[in-house]
VOGU-3710 file (C-alpha; in Angstrom, 3 decimals, decimal comma):
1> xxxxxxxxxx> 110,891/110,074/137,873  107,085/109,162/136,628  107,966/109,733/133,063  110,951/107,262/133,772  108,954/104,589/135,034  106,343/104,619/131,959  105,967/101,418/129,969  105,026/101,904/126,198  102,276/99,939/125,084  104,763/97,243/123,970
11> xxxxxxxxxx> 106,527/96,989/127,109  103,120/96,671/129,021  101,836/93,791/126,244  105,364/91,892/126,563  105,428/91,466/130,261  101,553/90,910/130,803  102,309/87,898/128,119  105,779/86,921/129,612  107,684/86,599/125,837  110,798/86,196/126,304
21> xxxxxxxxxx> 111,673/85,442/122,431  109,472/87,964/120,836  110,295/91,875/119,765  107,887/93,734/117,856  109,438/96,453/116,058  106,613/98,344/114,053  103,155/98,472/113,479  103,315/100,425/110,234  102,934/98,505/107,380  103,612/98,591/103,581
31> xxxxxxxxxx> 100,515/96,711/102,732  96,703/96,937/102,801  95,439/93,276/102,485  91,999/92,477/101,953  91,747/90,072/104,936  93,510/92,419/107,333  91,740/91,825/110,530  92,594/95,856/111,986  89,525/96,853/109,517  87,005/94,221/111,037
41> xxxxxxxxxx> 88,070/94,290/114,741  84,662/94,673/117,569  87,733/96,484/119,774  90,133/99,162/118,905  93,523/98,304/117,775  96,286/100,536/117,800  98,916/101,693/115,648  102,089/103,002/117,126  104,287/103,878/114,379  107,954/102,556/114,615
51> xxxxxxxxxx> 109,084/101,440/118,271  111,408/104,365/119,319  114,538/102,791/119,751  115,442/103,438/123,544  112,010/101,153/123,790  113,462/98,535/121,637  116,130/98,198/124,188  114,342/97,646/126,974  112,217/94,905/125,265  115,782/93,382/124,025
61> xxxxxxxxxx> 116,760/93,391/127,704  113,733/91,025/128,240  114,726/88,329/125,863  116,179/85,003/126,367  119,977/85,075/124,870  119,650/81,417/124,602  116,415/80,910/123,156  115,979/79,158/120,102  115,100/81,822/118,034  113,987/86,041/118,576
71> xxxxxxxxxx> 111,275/86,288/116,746  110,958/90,082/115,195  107,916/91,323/113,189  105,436/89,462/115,331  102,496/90,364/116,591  102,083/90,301/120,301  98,440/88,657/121,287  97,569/92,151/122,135  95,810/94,981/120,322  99,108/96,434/118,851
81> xxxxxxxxxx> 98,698/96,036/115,231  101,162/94,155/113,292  103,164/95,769/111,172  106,169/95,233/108,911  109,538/94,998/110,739  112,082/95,593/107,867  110,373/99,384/107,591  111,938/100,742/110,483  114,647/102,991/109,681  116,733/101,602/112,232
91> xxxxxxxxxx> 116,215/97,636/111,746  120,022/97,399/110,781  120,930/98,602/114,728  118,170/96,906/115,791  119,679/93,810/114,819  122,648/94,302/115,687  121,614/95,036/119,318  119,630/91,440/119,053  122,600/89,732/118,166  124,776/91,417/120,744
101> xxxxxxxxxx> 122,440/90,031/123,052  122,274/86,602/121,225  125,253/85,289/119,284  123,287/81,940/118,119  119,935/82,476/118,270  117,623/82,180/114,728  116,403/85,747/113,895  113,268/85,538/113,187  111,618/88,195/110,719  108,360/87,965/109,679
111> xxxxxxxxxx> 107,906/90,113/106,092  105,741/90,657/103,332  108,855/90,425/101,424  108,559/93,588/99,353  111,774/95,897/101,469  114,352/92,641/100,424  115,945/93,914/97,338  119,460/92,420/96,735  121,163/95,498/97,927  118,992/94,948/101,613
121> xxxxxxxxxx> 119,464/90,980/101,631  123,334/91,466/101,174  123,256/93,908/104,100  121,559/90,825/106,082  124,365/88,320/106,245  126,209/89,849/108,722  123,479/88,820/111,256  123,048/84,888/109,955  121,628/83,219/111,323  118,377/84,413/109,943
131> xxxxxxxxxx> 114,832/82,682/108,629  112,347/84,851/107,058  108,634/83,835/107,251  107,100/85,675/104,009  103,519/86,136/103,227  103,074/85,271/99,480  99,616/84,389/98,921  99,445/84,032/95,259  102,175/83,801/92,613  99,914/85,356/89,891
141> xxxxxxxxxx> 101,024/89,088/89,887  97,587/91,096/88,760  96,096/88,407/92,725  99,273/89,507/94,160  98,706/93,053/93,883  95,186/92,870/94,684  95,356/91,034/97,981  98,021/92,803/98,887  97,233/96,015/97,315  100,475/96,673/96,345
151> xxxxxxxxxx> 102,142/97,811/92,717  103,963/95,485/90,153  107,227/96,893/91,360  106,670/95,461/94,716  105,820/91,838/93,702  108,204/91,644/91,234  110,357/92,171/94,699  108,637/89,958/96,733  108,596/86,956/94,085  112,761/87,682/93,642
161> xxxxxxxxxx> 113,480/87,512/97,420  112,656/83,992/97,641  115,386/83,253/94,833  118,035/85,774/96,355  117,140/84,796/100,398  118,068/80,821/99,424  121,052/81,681/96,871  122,609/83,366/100,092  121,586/79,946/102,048  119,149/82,258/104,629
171> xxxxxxxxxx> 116,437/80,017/105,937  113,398/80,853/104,425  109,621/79,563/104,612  106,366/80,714/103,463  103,277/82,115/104,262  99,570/81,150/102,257  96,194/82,760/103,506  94,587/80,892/100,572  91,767/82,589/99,158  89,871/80,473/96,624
181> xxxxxxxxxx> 87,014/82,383/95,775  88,686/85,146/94,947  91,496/83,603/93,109  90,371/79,682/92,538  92,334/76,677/93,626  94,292/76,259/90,212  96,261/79,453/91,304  96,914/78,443/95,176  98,369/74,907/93,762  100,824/77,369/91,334
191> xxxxxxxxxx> 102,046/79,342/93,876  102,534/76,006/96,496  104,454/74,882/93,247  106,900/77,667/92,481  107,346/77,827/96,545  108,708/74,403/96,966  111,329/75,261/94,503  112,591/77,693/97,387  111,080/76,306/100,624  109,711/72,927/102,604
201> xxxxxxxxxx> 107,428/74,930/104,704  104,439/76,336/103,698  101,816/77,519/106,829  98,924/78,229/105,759  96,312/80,486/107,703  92,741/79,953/106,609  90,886/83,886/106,448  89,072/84,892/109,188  86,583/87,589/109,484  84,455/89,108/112,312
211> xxxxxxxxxx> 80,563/90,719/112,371  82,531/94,025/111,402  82,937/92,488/107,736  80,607/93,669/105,551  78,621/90,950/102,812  81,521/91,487/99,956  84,483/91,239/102,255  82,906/87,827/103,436  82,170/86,550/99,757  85,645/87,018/99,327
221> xxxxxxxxxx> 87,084/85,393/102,622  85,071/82,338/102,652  85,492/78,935/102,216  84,824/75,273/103,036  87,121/74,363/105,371  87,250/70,296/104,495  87,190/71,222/100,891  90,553/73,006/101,597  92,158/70,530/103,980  91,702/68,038/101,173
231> xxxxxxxxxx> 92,827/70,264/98,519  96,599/70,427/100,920  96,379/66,772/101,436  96,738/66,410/97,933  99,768/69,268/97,696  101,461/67,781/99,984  101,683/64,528/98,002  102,012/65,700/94,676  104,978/68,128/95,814  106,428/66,363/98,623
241> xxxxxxxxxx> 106,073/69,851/100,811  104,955/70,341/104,422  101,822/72,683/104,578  101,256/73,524/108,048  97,570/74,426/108,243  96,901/76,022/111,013  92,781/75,186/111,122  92,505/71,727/109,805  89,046/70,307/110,674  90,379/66,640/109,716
251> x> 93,216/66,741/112,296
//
């Protein structure tokens, strides 16, 4: 009877925050990005694999059938790290339970973009409607692969998905944690460029970093915040794009 009446981790974090829209999946993830906050965190975060499926029920019992939208790949405000929800070897039931539960409601994936090969997207459709939030922080492929520290095989994916994603008219914005000192602003205005041939939502998430960093990592993250909010005023005008970002000190 005690064993019955555990909560996972996930459970415990979804009902201390009340989400009723939110199901995270995974915390494993494909990546190793340079700004990941898990390496520079004062408090331990913790990685619990893929979300055993009888969990993943119980958390779809929780959510709204009429919201809006499920959101799926999200991080809970919690110390479960975020991971990458298209990973799990189950996602396809996964999302099929979600839509049982919710016939209209926007999935909601957020991805680094690198597990939607044509062969995955076409196995998608079945559960429109879908947006996918992908992080694709430069368009150059040698800063692609280093922020993400990823191969060329996997960008060459992730730069694709954006083209395949709108050809099969899923809903599909973008992700930018601009980093200008370690690839210069010429190369964050390319990348806004060849996005707003596949997206009119851009959100950009300025790099953090906590006492944990060490002197290198910090180099690398920082920047002037006004510098950069007048950079995206520009972008937006020149491209007729909305970039959503999400510290502006002018606003």
């Amino acid at each position: 009877m005690g064993d019955a009446l555990t909560l996972s981790k996930y459970m415990y974090e979804t009902i201390a925050i009340g989400s009723s829209n939110q199901l995270p999946v995974s915390s494993v993830c494909s990546a190793k990005c340079i700004f990941c906050s898990n390496h520079m965190n004062p408090f331990p975060i913790y990685r619990e694999g893929f979300r055993p499926l009888d969990d993943i029920k119980k958390g779809i019992a929780l959510l709204d059938a009429n919201a809006q939208e499920i959101r799926i790949g999200d991080s809970l405000p919690g110390r479960i790290s975020e991971g990458e929800a298209l990973l799990h070897p189950e996602i396809l039931t996964i999302l099929k339970l979600v839509r049982e539960k919710s016939a209209k409601s926007v999935i909601q994936v957020n991805t680094n973009g690198t597990m939607l090969t044509t062969a995955f997207i076409e196995s998608l459709e079945q559960f429109k409607p879908m947006r996918f939030t992908i992080s694709y922080h430069s368009d150059n492929p040698e800063h692609w692969c280093a922020i993400f520290n990823l191969d060329m095989e996997k960008y060459k994916i992730a730069r694709y998905c954006f083209f395949q994603l709108r050809q099969r008219e899923f809903d599909v914005q973008a992700v930018i944690v601009p980093l200008p000192n370690l690839v210069g602003y010429e190369d964050l205005e390319n990348t806004i460029k060849n996005l707003q041939c596949y997206t009119n939502h851009i959100i950009v998430y300025p790099p953090g970093y906590s006492k944990m960093a060490g002197p290198e990592l910090k180099k690398t993250l920082e920047f002037d915040p006004r510098e950069l909010s007048l950079f995206l005023s520009k972008m937006r005008k020149r491209y007729k794009i909305n970039l959503n970002n999400m510290s502006d000190p002018l606003m």
